[in-house]
HTML snippet that shows the backbone in 3Dmol.js (N, CA, C, O; Angstrom):
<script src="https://3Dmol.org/build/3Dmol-min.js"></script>
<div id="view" style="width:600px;height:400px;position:relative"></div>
<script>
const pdb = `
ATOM      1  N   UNK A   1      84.224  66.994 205.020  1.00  0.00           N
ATOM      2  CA  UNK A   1      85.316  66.149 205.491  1.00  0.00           C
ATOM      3  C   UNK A   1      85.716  65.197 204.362  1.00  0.00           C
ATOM      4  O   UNK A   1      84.755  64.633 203.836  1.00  0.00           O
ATOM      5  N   UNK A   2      86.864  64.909 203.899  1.00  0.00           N
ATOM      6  CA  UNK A   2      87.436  64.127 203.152  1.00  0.00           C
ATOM      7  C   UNK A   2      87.706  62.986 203.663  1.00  0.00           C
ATOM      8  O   UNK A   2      87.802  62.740 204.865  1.00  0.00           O
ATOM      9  N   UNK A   3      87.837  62.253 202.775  1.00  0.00           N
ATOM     10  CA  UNK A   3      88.596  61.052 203.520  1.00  0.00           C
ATOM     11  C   UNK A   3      90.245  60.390 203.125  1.00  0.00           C
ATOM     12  O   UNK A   3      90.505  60.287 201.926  1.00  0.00           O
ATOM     13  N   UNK A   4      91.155  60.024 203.997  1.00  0.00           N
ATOM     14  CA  UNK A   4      92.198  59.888 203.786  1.00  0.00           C
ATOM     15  C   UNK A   4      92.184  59.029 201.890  1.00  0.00           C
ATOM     16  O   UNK A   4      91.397  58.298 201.290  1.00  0.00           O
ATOM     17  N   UNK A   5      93.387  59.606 201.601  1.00  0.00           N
ATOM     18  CA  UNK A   5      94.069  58.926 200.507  1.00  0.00           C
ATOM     19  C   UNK A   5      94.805  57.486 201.200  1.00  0.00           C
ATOM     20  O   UNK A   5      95.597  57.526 202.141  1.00  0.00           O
ATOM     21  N   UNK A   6      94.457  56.527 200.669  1.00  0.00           N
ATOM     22  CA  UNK A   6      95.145  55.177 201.215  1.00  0.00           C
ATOM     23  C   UNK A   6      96.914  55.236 200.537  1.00  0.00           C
ATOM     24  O   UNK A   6      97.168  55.607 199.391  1.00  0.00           O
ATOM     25  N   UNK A   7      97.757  54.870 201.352  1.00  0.00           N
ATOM     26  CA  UNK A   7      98.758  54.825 200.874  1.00  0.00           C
ATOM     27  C   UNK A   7      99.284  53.667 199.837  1.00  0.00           C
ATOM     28  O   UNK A   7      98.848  52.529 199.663  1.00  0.00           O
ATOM     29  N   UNK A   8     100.639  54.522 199.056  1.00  0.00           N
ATOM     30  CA  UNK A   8     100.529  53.346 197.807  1.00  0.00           C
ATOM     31  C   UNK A   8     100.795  51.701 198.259  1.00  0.00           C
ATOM     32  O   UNK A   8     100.681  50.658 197.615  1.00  0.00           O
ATOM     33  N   UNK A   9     101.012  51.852 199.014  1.00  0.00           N
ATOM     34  CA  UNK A   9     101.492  50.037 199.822  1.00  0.00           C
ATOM     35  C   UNK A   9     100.188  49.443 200.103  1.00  0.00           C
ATOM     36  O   UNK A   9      99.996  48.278 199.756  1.00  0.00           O
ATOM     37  N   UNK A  10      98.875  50.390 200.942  1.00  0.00           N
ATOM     38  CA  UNK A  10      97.699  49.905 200.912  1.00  0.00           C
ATOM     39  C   UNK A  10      97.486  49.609 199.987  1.00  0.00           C
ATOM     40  O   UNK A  10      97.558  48.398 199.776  1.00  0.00           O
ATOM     41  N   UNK A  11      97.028  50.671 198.673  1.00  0.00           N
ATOM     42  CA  UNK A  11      96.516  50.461 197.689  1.00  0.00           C
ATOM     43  C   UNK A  11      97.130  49.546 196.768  1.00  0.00           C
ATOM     44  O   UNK A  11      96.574  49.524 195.670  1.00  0.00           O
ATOM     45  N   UNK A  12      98.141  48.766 196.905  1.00  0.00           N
ATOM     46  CA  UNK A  12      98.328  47.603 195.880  1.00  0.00           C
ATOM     47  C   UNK A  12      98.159  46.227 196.855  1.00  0.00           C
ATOM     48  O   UNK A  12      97.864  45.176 196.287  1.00  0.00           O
ATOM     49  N   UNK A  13      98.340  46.235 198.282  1.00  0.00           N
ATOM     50  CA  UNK A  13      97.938  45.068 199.130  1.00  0.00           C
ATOM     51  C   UNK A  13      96.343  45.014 198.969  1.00  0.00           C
ATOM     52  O   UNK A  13      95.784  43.942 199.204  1.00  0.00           O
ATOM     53  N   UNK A  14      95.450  46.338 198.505  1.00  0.00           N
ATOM     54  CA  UNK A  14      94.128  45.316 198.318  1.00  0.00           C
ATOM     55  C   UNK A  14      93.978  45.550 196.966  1.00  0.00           C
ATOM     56  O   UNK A  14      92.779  45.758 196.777  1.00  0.00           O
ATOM     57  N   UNK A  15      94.576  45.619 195.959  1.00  0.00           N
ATOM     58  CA  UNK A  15      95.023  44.996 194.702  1.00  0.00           C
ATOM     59  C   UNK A  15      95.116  43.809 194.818  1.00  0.00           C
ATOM     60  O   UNK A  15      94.431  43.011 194.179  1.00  0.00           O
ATOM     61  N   UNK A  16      96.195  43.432 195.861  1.00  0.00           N
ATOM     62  CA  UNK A  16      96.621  41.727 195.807  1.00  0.00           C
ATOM     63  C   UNK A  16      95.109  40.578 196.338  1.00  0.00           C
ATOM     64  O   UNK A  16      94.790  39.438 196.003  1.00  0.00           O
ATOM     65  N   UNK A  17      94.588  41.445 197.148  1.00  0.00           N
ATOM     66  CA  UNK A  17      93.293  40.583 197.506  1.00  0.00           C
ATOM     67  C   UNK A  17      92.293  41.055 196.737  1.00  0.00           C
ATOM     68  O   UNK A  17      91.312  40.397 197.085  1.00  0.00           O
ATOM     69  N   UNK A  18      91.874  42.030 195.650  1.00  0.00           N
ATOM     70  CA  UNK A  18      90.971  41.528 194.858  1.00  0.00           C
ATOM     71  C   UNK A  18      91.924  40.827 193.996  1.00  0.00           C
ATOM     72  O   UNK A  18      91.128  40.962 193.066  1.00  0.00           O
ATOM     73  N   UNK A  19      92.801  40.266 193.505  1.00  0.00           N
ATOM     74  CA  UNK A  19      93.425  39.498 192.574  1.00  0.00           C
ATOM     75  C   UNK A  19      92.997  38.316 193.302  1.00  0.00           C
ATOM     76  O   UNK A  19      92.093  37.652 192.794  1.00  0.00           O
ATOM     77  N   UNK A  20      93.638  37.838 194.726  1.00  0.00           N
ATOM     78  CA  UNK A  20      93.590  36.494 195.286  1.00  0.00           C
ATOM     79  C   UNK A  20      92.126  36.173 195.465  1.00  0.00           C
ATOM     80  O   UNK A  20      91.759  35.050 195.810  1.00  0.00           O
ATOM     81  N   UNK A  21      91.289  37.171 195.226  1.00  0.00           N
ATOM     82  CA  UNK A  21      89.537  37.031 194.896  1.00  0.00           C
ATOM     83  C   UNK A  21      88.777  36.154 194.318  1.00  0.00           C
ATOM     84  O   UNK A  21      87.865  35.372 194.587  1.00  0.00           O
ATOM     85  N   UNK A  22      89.790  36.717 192.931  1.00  0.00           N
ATOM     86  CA  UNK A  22      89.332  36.812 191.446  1.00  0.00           C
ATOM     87  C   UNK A  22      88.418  37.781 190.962  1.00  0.00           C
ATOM     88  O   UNK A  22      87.588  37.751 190.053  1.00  0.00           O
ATOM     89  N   UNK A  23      88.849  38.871 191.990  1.00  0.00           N
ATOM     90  CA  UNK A  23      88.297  40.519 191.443  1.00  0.00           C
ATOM     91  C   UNK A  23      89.154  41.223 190.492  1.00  0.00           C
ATOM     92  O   UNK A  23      89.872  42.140 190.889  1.00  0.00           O
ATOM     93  N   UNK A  24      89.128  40.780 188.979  1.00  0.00           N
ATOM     94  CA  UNK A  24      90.278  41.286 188.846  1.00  0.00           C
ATOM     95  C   UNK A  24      90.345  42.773 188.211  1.00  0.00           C
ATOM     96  O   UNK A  24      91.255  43.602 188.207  1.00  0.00           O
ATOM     97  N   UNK A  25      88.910  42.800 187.623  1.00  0.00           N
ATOM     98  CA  UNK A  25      88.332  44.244 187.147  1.00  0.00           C
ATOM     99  C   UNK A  25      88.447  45.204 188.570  1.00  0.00           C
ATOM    100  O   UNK A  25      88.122  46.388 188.480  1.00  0.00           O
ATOM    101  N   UNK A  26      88.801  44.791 189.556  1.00  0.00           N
ATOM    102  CA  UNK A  26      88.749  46.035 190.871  1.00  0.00           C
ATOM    103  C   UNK A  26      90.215  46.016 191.274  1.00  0.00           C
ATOM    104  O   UNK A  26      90.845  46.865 191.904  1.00  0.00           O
ATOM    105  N   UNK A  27      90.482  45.237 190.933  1.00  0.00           N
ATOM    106  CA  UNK A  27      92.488  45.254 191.145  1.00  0.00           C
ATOM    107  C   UNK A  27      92.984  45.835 189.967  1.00  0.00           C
ATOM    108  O   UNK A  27      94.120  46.295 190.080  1.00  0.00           O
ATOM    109  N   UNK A  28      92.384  45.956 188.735  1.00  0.00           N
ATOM    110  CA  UNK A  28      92.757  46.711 188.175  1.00  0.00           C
ATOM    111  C   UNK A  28      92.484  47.989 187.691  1.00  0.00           C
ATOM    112  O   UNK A  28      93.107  48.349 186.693  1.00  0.00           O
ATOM    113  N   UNK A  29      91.443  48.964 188.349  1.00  0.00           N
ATOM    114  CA  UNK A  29      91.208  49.757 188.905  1.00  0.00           C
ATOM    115  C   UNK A  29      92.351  50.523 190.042  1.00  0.00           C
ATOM    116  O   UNK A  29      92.642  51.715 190.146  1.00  0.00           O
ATOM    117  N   UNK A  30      92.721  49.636 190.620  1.00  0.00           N
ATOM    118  CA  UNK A  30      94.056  50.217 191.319  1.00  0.00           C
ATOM    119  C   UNK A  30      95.408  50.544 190.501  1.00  0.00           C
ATOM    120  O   UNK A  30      96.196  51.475 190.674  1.00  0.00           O
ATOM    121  N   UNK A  31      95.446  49.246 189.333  1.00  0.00           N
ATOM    122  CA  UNK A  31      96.896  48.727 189.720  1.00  0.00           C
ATOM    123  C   UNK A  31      97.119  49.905 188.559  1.00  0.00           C
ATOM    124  O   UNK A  31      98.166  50.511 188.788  1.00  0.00           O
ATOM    125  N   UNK A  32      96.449  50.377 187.421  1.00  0.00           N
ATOM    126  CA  UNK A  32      96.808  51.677 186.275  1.00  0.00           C
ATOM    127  C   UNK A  32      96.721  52.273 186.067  1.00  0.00           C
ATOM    128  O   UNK A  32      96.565  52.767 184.951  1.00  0.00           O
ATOM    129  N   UNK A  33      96.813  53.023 188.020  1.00  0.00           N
ATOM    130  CA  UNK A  33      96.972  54.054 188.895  1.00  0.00           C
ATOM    131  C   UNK A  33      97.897  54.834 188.629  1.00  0.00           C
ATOM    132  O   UNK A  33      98.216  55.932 188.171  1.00  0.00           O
ATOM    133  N   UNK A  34      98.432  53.282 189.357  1.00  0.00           N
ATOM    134  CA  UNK A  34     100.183  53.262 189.547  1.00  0.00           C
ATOM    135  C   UNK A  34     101.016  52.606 188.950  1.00  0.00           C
ATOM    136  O   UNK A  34     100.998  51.393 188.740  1.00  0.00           O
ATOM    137  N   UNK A  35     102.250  53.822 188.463  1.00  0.00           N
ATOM    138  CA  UNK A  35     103.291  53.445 187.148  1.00  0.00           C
ATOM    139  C   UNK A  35     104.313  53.052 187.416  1.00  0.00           C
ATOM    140  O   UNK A  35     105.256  53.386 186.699  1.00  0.00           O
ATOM    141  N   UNK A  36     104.571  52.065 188.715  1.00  0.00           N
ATOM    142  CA  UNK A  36     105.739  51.325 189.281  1.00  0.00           C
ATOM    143  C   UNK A  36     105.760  49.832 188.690  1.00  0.00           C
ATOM    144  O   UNK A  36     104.694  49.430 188.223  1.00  0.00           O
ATOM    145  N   UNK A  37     106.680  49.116 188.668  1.00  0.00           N
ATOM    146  CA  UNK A  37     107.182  47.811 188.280  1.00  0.00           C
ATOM    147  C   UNK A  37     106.758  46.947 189.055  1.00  0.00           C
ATOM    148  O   UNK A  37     106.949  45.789 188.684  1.00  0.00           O
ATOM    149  N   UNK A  38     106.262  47.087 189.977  1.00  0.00           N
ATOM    150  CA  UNK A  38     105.446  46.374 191.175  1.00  0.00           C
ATOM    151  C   UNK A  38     103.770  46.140 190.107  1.00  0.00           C
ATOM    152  O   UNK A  38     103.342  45.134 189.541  1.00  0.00           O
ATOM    153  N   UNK A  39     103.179  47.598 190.209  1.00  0.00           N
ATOM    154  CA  UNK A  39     102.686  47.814 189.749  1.00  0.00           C
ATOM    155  C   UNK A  39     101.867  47.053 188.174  1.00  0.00           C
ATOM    156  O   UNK A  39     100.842  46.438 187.878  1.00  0.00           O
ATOM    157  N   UNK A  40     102.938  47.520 187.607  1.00  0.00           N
ATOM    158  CA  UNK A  40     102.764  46.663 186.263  1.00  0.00           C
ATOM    159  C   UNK A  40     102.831  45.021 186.204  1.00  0.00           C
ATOM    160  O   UNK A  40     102.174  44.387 185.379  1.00  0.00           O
ATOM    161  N   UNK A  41     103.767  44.354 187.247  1.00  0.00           N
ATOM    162  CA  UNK A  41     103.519  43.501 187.228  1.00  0.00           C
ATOM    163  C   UNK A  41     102.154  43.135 187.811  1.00  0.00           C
ATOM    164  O   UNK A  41     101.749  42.044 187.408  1.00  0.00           O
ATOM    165  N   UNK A  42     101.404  43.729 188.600  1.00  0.00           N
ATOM    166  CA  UNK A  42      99.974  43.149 188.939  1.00  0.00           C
ATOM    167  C   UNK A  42      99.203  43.200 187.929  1.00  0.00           C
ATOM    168  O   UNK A  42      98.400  42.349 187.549  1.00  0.00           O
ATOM    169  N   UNK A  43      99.613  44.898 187.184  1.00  0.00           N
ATOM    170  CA  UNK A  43      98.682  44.795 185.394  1.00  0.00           C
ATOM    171  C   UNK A  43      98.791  43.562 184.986  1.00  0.00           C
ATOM    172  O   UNK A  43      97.823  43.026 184.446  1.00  0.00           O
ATOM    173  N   UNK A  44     100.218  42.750 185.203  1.00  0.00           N
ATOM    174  CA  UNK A  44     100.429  41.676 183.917  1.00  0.00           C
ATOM    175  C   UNK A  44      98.952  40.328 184.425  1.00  0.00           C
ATOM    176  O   UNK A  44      98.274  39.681 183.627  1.00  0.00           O
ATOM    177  N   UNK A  45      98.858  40.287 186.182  1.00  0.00           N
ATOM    178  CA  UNK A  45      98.379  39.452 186.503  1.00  0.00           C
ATOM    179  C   UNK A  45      97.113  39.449 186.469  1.00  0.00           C
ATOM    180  O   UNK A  45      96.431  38.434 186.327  1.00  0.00           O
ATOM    181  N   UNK A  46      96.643  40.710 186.610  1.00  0.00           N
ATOM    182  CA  UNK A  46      95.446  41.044 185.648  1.00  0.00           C
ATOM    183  C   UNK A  46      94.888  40.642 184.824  1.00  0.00           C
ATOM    184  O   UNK A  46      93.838  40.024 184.645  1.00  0.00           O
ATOM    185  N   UNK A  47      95.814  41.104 184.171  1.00  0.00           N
ATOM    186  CA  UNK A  47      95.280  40.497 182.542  1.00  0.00           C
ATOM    187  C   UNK A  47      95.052  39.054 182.392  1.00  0.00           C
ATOM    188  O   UNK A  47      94.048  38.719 181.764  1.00  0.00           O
ATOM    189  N   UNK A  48      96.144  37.771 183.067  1.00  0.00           N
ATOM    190  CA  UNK A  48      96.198  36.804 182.930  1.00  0.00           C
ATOM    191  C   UNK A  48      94.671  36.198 183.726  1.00  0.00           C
ATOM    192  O   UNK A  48      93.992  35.279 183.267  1.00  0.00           O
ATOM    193  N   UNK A  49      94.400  36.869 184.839  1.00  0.00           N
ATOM    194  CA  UNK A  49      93.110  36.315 184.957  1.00  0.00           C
ATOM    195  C   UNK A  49      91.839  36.523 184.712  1.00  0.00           C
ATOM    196  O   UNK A  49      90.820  35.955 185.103  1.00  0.00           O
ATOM    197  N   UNK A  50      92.124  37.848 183.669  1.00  0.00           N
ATOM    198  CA  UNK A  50      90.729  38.480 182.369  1.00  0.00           C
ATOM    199  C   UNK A  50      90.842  37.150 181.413  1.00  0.00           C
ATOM    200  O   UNK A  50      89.870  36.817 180.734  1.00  0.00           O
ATOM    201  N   UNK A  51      92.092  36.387 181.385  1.00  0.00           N
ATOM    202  CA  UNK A  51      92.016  35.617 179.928  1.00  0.00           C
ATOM    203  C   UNK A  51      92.655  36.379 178.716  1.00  0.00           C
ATOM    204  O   UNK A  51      92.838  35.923 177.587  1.00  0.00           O
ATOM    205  N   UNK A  52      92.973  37.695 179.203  1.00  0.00           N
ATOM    206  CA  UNK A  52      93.601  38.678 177.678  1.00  0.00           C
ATOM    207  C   UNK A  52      95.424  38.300 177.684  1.00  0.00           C
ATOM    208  O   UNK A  52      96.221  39.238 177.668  1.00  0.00           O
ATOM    209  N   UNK A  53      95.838  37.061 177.706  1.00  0.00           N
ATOM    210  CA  UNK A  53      97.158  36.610 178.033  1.00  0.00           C
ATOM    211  C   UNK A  53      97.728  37.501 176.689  1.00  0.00           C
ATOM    212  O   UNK A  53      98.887  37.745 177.024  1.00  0.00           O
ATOM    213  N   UNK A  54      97.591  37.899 175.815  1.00  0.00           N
ATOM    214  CA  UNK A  54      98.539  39.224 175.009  1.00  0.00           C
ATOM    215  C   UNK A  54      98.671  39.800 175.653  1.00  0.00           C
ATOM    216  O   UNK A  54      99.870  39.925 175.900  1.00  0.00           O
ATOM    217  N   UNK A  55      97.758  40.655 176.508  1.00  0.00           N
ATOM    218  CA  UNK A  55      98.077  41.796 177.189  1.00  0.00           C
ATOM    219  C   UNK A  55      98.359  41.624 178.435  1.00  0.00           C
ATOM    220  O   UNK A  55      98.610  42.604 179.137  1.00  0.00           O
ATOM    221  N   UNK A  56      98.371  40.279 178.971  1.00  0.00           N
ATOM    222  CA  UNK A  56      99.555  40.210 180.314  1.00  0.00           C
ATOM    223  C   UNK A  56     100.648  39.911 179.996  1.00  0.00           C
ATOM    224  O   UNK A  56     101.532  40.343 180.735  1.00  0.00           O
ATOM    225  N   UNK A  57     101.179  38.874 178.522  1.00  0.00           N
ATOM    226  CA  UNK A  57     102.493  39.138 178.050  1.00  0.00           C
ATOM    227  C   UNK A  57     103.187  40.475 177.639  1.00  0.00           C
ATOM    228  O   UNK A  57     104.383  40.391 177.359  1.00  0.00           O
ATOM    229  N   UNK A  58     102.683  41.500 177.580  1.00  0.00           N
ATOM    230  CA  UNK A  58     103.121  42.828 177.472  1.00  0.00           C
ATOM    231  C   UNK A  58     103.191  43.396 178.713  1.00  0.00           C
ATOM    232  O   UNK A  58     103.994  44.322 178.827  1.00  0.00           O
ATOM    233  N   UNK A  59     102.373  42.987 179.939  1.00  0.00           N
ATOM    234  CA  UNK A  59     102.851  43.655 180.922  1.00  0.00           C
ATOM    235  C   UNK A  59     103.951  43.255 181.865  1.00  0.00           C
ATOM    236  O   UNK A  59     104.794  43.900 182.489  1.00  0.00           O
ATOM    237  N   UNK A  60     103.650  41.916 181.757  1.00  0.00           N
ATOM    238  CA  UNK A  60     104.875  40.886 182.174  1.00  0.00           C
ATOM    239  C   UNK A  60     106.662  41.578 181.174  1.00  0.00           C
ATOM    240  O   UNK A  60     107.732  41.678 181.776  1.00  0.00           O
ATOM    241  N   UNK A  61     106.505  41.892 179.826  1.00  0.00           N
ATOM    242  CA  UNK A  61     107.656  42.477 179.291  1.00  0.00           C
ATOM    243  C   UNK A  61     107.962  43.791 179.878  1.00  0.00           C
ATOM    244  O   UNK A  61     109.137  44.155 179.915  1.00  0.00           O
ATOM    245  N   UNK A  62     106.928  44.615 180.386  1.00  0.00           N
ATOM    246  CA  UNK A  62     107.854  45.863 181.075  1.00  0.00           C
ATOM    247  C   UNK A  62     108.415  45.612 182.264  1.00  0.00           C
ATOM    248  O   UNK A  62     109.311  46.381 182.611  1.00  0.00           O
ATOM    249  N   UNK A  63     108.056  44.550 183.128  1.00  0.00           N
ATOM    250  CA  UNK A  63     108.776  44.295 184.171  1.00  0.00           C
ATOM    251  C   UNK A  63     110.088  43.652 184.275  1.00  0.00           C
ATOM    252  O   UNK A  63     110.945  43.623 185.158  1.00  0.00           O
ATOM    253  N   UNK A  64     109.946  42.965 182.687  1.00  0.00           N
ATOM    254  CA  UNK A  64     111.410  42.257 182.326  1.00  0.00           C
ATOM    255  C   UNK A  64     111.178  41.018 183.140  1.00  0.00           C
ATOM    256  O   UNK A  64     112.110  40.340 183.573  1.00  0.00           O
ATOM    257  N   UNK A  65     109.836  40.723 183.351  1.00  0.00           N
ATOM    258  CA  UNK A  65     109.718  39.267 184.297  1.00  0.00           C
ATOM    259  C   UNK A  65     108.932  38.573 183.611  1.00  0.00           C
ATOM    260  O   UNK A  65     107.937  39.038 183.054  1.00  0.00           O
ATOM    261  N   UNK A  66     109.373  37.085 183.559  1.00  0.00           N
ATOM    262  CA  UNK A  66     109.050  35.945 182.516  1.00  0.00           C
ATOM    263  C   UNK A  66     107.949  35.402 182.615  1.00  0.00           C
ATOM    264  O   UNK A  66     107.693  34.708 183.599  1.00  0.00           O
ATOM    265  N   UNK A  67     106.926  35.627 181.471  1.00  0.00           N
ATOM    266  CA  UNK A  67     105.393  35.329 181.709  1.00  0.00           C
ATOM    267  C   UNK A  67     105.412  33.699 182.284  1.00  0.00           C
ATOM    268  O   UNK A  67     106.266  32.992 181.748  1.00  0.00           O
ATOM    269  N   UNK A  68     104.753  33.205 183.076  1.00  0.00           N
ATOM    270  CA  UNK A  68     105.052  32.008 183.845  1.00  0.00           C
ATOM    271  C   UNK A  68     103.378  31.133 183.276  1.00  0.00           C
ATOM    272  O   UNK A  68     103.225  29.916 183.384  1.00  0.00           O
ATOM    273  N   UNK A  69     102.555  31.859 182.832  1.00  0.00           N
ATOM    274  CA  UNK A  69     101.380  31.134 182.144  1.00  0.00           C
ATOM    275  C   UNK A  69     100.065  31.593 182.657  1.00  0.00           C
ATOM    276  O   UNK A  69     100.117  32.654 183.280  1.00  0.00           O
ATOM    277  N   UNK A  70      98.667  30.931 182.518  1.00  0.00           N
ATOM    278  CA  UNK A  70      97.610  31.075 183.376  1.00  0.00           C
ATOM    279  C   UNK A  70      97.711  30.284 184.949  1.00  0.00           C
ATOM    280  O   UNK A  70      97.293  30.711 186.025  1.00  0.00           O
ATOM    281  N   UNK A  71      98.430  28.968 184.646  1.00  0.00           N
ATOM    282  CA  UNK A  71      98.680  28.105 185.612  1.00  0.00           C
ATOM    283  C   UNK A  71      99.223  28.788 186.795  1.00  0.00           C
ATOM    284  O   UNK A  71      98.877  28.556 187.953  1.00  0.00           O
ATOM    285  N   UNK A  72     100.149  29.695 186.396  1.00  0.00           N
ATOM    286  CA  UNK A  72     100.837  30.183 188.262  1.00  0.00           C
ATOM    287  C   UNK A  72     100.192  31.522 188.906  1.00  0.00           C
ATOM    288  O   UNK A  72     100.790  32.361 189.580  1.00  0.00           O
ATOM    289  N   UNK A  73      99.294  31.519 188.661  1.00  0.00           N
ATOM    290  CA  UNK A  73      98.381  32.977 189.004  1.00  0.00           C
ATOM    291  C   UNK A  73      98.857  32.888 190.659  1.00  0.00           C
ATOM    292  O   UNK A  73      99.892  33.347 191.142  1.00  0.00           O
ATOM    293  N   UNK A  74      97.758  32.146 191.365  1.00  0.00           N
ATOM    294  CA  UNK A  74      98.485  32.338 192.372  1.00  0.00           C
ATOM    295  C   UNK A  74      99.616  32.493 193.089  1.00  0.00           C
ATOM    296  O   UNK A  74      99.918  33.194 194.055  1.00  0.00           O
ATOM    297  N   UNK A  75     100.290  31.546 192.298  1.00  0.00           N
ATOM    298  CA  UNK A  75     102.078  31.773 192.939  1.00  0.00           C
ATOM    299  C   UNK A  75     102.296  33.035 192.560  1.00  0.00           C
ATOM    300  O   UNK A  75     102.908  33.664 193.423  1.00  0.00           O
ATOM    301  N   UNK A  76     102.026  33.662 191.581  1.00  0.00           N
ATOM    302  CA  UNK A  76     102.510  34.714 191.137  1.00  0.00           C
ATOM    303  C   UNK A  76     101.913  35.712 192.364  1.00  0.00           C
ATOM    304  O   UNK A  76     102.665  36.376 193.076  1.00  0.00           O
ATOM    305  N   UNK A  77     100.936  35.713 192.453  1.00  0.00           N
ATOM    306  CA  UNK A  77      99.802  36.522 193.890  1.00  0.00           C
ATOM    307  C   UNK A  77     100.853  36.536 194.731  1.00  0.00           C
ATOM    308  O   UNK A  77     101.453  37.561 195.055  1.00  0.00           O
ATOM    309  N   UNK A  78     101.146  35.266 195.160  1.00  0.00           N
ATOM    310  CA  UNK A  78     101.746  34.870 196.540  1.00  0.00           C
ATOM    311  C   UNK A  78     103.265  35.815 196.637  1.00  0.00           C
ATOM    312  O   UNK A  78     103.724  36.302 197.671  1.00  0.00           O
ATOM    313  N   UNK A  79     104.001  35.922 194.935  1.00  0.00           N
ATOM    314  CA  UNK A  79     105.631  36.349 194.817  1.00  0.00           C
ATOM    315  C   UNK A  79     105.279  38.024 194.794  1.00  0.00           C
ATOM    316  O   UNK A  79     106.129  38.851 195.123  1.00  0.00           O
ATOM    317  N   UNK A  80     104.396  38.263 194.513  1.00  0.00           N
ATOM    318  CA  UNK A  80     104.299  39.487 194.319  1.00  0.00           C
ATOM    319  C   UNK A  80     104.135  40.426 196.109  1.00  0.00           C
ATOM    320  O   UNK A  80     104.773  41.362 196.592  1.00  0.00           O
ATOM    321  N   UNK A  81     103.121  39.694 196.567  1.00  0.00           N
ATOM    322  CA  UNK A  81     102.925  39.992 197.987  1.00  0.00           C
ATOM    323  C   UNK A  81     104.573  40.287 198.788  1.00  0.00           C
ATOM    324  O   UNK A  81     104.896  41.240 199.498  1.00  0.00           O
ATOM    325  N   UNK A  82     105.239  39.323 198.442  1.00  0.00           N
ATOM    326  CA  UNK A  82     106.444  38.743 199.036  1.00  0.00           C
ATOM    327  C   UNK A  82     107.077  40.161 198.714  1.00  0.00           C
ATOM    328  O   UNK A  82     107.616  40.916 199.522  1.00  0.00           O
ATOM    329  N   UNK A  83     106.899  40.347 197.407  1.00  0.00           N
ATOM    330  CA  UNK A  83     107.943  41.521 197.373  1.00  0.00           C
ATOM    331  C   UNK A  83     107.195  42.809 197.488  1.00  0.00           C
ATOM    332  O   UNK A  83     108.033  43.708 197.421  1.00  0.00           O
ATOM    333  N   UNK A  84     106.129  43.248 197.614  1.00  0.00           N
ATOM    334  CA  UNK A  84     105.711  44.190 198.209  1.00  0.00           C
ATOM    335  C   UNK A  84     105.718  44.214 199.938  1.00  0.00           C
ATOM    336  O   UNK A  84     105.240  45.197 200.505  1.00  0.00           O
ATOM    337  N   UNK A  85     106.223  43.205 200.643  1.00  0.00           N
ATOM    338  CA  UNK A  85     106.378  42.849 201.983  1.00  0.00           C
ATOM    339  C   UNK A  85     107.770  43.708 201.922  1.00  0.00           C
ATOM    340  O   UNK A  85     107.904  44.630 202.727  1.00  0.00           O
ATOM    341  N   UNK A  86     108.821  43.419 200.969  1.00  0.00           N
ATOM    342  CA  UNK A  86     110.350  43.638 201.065  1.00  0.00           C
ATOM    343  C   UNK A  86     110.190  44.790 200.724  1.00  0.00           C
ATOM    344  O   UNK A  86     110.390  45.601 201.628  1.00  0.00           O
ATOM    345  N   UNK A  87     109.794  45.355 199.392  1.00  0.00           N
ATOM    346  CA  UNK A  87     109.826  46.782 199.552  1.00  0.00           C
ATOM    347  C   UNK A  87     109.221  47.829 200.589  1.00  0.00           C
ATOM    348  O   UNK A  87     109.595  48.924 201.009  1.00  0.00           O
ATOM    349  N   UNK A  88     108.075  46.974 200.825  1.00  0.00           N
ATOM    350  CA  UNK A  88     108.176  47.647 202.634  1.00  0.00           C
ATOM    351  C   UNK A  88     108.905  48.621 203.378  1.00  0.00           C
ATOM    352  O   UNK A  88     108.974  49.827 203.618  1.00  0.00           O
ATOM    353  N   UNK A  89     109.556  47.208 203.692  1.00  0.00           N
ATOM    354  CA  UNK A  89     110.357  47.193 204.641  1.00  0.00           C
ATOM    355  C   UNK A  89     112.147  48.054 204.337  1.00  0.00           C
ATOM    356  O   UNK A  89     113.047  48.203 205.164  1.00  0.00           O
ATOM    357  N   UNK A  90     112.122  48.398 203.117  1.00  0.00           N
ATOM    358  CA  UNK A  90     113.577  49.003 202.451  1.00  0.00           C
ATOM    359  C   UNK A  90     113.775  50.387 202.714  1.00  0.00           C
ATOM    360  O   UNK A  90     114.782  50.957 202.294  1.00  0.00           O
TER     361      UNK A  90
END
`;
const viewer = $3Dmol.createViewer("view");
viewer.addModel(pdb, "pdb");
viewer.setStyle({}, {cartoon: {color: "spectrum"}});
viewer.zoomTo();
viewer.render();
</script>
C-alpha cells in the first residue's frame, strides 16, 4: 500500500509551518521540489532564516520580489500564506 502524494497546496502550507517553526532545513526540503514563484519565494525565505542572505537575495530576484531583510521573516511567512490562501482559491 502506498501512501497518498500530498498535494502541491499541502505541501507548501507545511513548508509555511516548518518556516513559522524555524524548521527551515525541512521547509526546504519541500520548497526545491517545487519550481513555482510561490515556491521560490519560500526558497528566498529559507535562506534568510539559514543566515545565507546571498542566497535568499537570489531567490527573492527570481520572484522579482524585493528582498525586505532578516527583520520581516515573519511578515514575509504571514504574506506568503496570504497568497497561497488566494491562489487557492483562483
Amino acid at each position: 500500500m502506498s501512501a497518498r502524494t500530498p498535494s502541491r497546496h499541502e505541501s507548501l502550507t507545511r513548508a509555511l509551518d516548518f518556516l513559522a517553526a524555524g524548521q527551515w532545513q525541512r521547509a526546504h526540503e519541500i520548497v526545491q521540489e517545487d519550481k513555482s514563484e510561490l515556491a521560490a519565494w519560500l526558497h528566498g525565505i529559507v535562506h534568510t532564516l539559514e543566515g545565507d542572505l546571498d542566497n535568499a537575495r537570489y531567490w527573492y530576484r527570481r520572484t522579482a520580489r524585493e528582498f525586505p531583510g532578516a527583520a520581516a521573516v515573519q511578515r514575509e511567512i504571514t504574506a506568503a500564506r496570504l497568497a497561497l490562501a488566494e491562489e487557492q482559491r483562483a
